[in-house]
N, C-alpha and C positions, 0 to 999 in steps of 0.2 A: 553177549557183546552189544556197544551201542549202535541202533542201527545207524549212526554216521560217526567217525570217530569225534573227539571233540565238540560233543552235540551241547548245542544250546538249550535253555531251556527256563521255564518258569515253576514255582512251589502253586501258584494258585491265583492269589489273592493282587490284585493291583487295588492304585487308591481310587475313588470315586469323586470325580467332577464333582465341583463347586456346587455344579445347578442339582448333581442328583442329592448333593448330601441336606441341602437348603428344600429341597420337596420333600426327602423323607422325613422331614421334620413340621410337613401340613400334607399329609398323604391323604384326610378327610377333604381336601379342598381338590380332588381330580375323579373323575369319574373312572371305571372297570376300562375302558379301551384307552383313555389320556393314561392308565399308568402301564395297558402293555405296549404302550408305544416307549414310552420313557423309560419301561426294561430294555427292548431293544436297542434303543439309542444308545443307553450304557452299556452293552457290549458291544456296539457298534465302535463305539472309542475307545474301551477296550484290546478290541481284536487289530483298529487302527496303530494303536500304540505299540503293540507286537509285533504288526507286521511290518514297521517303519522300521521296527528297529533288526531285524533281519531273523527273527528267531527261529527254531526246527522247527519246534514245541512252541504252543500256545493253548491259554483256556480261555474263560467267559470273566476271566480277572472277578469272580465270584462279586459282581455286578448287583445282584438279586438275594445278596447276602447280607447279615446282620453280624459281623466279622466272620470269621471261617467257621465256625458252628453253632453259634448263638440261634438263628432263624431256624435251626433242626428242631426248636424244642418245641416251635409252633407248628407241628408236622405230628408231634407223638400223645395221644389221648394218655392219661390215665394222672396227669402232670397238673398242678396248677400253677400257673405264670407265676412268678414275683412281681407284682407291681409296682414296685420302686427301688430303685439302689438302694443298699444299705448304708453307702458312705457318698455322700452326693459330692464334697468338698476336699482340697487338699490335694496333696501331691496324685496322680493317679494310678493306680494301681489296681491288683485282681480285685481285693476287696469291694471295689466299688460295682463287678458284677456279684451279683447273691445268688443263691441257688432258691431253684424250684423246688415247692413238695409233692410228693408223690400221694397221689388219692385213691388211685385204682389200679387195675393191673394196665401194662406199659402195652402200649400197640399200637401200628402204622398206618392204619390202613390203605391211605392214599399216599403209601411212601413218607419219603422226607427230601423231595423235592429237585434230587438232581438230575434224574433222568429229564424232568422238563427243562432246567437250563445246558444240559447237553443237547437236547433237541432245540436248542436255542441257538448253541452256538454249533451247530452244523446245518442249520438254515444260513444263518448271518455270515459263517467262518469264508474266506475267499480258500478256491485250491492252493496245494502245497503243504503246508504247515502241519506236522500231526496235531490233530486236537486230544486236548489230554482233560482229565475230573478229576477230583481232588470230593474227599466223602472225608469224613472224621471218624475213627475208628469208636467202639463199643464202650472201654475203658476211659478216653476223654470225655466222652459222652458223659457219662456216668459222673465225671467230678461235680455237674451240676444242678445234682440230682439229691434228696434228702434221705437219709434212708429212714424206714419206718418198719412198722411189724410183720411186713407183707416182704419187703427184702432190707435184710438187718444189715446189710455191708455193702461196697462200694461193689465186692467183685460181686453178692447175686443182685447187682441193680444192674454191673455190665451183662452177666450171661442172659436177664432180659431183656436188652439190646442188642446185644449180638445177631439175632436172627434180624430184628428189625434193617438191622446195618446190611447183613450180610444179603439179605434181599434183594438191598437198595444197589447191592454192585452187581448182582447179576442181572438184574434188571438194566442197568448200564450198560453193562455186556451188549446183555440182547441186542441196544439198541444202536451197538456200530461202535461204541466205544472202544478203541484199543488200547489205551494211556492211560492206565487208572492211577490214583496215588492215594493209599488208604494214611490220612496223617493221625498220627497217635502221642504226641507230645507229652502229656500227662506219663506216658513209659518212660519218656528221657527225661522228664523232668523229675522223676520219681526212682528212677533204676539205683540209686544208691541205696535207698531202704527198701524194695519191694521184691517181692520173688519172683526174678527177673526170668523163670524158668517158667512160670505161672504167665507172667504177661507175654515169652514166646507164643505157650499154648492156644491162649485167649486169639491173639493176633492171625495165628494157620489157621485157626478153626474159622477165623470169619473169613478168610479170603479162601477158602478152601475150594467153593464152586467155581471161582472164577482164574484159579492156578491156571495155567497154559492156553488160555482163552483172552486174555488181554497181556501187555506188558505191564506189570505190578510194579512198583514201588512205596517208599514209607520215606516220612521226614523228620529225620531225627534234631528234635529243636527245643531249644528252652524258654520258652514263650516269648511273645513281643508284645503282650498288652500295650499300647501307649508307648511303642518301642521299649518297653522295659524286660527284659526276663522276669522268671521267675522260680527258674531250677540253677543249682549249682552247672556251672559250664563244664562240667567236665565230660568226655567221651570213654574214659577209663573205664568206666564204671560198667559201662553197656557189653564189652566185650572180651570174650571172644561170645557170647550167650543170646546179642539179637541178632547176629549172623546167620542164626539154625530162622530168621524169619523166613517165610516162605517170599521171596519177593524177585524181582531182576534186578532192582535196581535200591541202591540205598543214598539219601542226601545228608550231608553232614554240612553246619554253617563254619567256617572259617574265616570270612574277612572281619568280622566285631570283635575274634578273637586275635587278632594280628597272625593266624597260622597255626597258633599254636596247637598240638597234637598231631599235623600234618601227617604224622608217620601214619597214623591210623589207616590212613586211605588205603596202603600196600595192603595191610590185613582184611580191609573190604575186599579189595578189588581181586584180591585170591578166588572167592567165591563167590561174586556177584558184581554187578558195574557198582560206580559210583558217580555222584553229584557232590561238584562241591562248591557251597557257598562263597564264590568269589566278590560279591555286592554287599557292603554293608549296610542294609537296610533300614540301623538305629544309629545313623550320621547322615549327614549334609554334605559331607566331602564329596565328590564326585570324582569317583575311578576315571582316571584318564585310560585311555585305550594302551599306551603303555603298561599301568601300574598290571591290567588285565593282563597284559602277555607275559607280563612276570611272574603272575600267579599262577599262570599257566603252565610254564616251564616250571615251576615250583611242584605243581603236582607229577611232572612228568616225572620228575624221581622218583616217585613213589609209585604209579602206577603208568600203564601203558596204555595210548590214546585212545585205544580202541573199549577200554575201560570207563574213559571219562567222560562226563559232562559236568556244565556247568551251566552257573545261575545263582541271582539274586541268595543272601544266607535264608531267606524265611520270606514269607509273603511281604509283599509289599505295600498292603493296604493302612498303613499308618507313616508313612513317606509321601511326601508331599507329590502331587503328580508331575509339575516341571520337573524335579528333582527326577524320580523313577524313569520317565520317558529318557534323560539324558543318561542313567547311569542302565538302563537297558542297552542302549543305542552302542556306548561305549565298552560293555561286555562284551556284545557282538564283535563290536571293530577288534578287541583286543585276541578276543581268540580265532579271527580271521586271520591277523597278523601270524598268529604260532601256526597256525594251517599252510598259510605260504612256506613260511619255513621250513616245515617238513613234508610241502608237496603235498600235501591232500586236498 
């Protein structure tokens, strides 16, 4: 159950101030302490923007990130960067990230970086709020990954990841973490052609040290490159087969979708809580605190409060930040509004 009914909550990723996205783009122009100060500051605004706007949950709005996985690959040896998009021009899209090729065998040694921004944001974090990490699971990992003679296929480029990964969340554990969310998108984006029985497996096996030792979760989403997807929307596909995930919690986006598959939620919420995407994160519209209590009452058909939370459909790092700070702020109000109503 959710440890508060109706819990609020974030996927990850918020946008990045003006001033940090304008340095990452002359990070040769700062010295080793000018840019850990400049990390701090951006979770500093961050964790500001979360806590304004009243949230359970909050992260480091993955601050110190190169989108939500992109910055792993400079964490894993065996890898050679891509030095250039492949498609620099035109509308945007996945294509215009290219994959890495593989030269050696794959390994972490000093991690892949989260345990240091969890230790970041529980220096900077103020009390109250649980603080929650967000890792990318072994399988997404892998889609940006080249296979060659040493691993001929996407799945043995993932089960060389897997240990690297699954490292990285124990290692989190250890360090206080209770709120993990292992995201795995490449499974939902992918679950209509894939052996959806194969990517359960892949998935317990990595989270497997860390079962009953943190509260788990998974984000089931179909990308947001540039606010755009890039898997067919459908939930149909995934179930009743990612259910057997080993998780507490599971997030499904709903508001890009207008609701549609709503019902799914009751099938979640049989055997695990759920999150649901009430924020549409690929529009401008701005959820009034109303449009939120509607949607809130909307999932109460389906599932029972003690079930639910809610949040943003998918990270928020490609929404504009006036934009997110207001349709944060307005999540919150709107499911404070359904909580009066029913006394909690």
């Amino acid at each position: 159950m959710q440890p508060r009914p109706l819990r609020t909550t974030v996927i990850g990723s918020l946008p990045f101030p003006g001033w940090l996205e304008f340095a990452s783009q002359h990070l040769d122009q700062f010295g080793r302490d000018d840019l850990a100060e400049m990390q701090d500051d951006a979770v500093v605004a961050a964790i500001h923007d979360q806590v304004s706007a009243g949230l359970d949950a909050i992260t480091d709005g993955e601050q110190t990130r190169l989108d939500f996985n992109l910055s792993f690959y400079g964490y894993i040896e065996g890898i050679e960067l891509e030095a250039a998009s492949p498609r620099r021009y035109g509308p945007p899209a996945h294509d215009q990230r290219g994959k890495h090729a593989i030269r050696g065998e794959l390994h972490a040694p000093r991690g892949l970086g989260a345990v240091e921004e969890f230790e970041r944001l529980k220096r900077l974090a103020p009390a109250g709020p649980t603080l929650k990490a967000s890792v990318p699971g072994p399988y997404t990992l892998s889609g940006r990954l080249l296979p060659n003679t040493r691993y001929e296929d996407r799945y043995e480029i993932t089960e060389a990841l897997l240990p690297i990964v699954r490292d990285e969340l124990v290692r989190l554990v250890d360090a206080g973490c209770r709120e993990l969310t292992v995201d795995e998108p490449s499974m939902s984006c992918y679950a209509e052609r894939a052996d959806r029985g194969r990517l359960v497996d892949i998935f317990n096996r990595t989270v497997a040290p860390v079962v009953g030792r943190c509260r788990l979760s998974t984000h089931l989403c179909f990308g947001n490159y540039k606010a755009r997807a890039v898997g067919r929307r459908r939930y149909a596909p995934m179930f009743p087969d990612f259910l057997d995930f080993t998780v507490d919690e599971v997030h499904v986006e709903m508001a890009s979708r207008e609701f549609a598959e709503i019902e799914v939620i009751a099938q979640i919420a049989e055997r695990r809580d759920v999150a649901v995407g009430v924020i549409d994160v690929k529009s401008y519209y701005i959820e009034t605190p109303e449009d939120v209590a509607e949607y809130v009452r909307l999932c109460l058909q389906h599932a029972p409060a003690e079930r639910l939370a809610f949040a943003p459909d998918c990270g928020l790092s490609q929404t504009a930040r006036w934009a997110s700070k207001r349709k944060l702020a307005n999540m919150v109000a709107g499911v404070e509004i359904v909580r009066r109503e029913l006394g909690l």
